[in-house]
VEXDRENRO-472968 format. One record per residue (C-alpha): residue number from 0; x, y, z negated; residue in one letter. Coordinates in Angstrom, 1 decimal. Each point is the difference from the previous one (the first is absolute). Layout:
REM residues N
     n        u        v        w   res
   NUM        X        Y        Z     A
...
//
This chain:
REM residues 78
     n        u        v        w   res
     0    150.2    214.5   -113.7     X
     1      0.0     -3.6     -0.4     X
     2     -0.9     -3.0      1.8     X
     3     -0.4     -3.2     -2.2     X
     4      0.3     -3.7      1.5     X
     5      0.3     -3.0     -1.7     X
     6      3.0     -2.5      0.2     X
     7     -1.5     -2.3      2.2     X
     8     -1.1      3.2      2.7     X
     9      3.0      1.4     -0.4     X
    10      2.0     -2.9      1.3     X
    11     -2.8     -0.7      2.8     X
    12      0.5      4.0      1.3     X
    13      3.5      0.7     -1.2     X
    14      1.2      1.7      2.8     X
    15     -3.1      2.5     -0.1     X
    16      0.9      0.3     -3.9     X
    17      3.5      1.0      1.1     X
    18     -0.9      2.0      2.8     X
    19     -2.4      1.9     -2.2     X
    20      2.7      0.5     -2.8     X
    21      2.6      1.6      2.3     X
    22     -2.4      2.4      1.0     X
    23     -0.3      2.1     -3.7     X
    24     -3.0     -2.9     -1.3     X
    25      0.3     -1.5     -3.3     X
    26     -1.0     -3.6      0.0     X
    27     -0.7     -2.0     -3.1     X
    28      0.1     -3.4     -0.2     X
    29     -2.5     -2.2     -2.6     X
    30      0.6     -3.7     -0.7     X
    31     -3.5     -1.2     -1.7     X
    32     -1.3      3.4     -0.3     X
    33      3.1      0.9     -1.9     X
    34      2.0      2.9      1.4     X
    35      4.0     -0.6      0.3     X
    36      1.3      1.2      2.3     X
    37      0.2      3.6      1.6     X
    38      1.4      0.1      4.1     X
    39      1.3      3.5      0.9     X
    40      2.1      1.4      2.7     X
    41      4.0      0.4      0.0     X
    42      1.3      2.7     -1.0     X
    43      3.7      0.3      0.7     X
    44      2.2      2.2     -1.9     X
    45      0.4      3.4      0.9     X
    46      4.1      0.5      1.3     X
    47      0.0      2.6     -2.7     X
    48      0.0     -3.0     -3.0     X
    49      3.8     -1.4      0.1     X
    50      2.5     -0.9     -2.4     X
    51      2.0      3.2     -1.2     X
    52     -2.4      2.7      1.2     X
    53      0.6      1.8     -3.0     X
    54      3.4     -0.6     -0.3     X
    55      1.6      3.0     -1.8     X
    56     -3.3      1.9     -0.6     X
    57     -1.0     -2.2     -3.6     X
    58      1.8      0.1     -2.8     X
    59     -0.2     -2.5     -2.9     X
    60      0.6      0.8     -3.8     X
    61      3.4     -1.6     -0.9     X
    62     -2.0     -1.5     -2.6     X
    63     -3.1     -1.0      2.5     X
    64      0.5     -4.0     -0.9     X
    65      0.4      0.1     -3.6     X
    66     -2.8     -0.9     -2.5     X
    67     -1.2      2.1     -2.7     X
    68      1.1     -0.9     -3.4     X
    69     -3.5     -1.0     -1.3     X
    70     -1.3     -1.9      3.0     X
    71      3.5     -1.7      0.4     X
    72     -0.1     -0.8     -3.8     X
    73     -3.5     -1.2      0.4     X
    74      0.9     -2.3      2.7     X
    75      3.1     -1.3     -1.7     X
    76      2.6      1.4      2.6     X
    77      2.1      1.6     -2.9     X
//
């Protein structure tokens, strides 16, 4: 669920709207009576999500960056 507060509220109970965001809440924010922006809680990155994870496991077509002859033609590559 949602909890909308306009700019100027926001600003006046900012540390409520943060509290309530790092607890789960989704908190939009409106500027006059326009939504624009959406407050959410951080979510960090599991440990699981690093560079080279699958390192050996994928394998790439020795052709994976190559174009196709009609879009490359279309494009004007060759």
């Amino acid at each position: 669920m949602s909890t909308v507060f306009s700019l100027s509220e926001a600003k006046a109970k900012f540390s409520e709207v943060v509290e309530r965001a790092s607890l789960g809440e989704d908190i939009i924010i409106t500027r006059m009576g326009r939504t624009t922006v959406r407050i959410t809680r951080f979510e960090p990155a599991s440990p699981d999500r690093r560079l080279g994870l699958l390192k050996g496991r994928v394998r790439l077509a020795d052709d994976f960056d190559e174009w196709p002859e009609d879009i490359a033609r279309d494009l004007g590559i060759r």
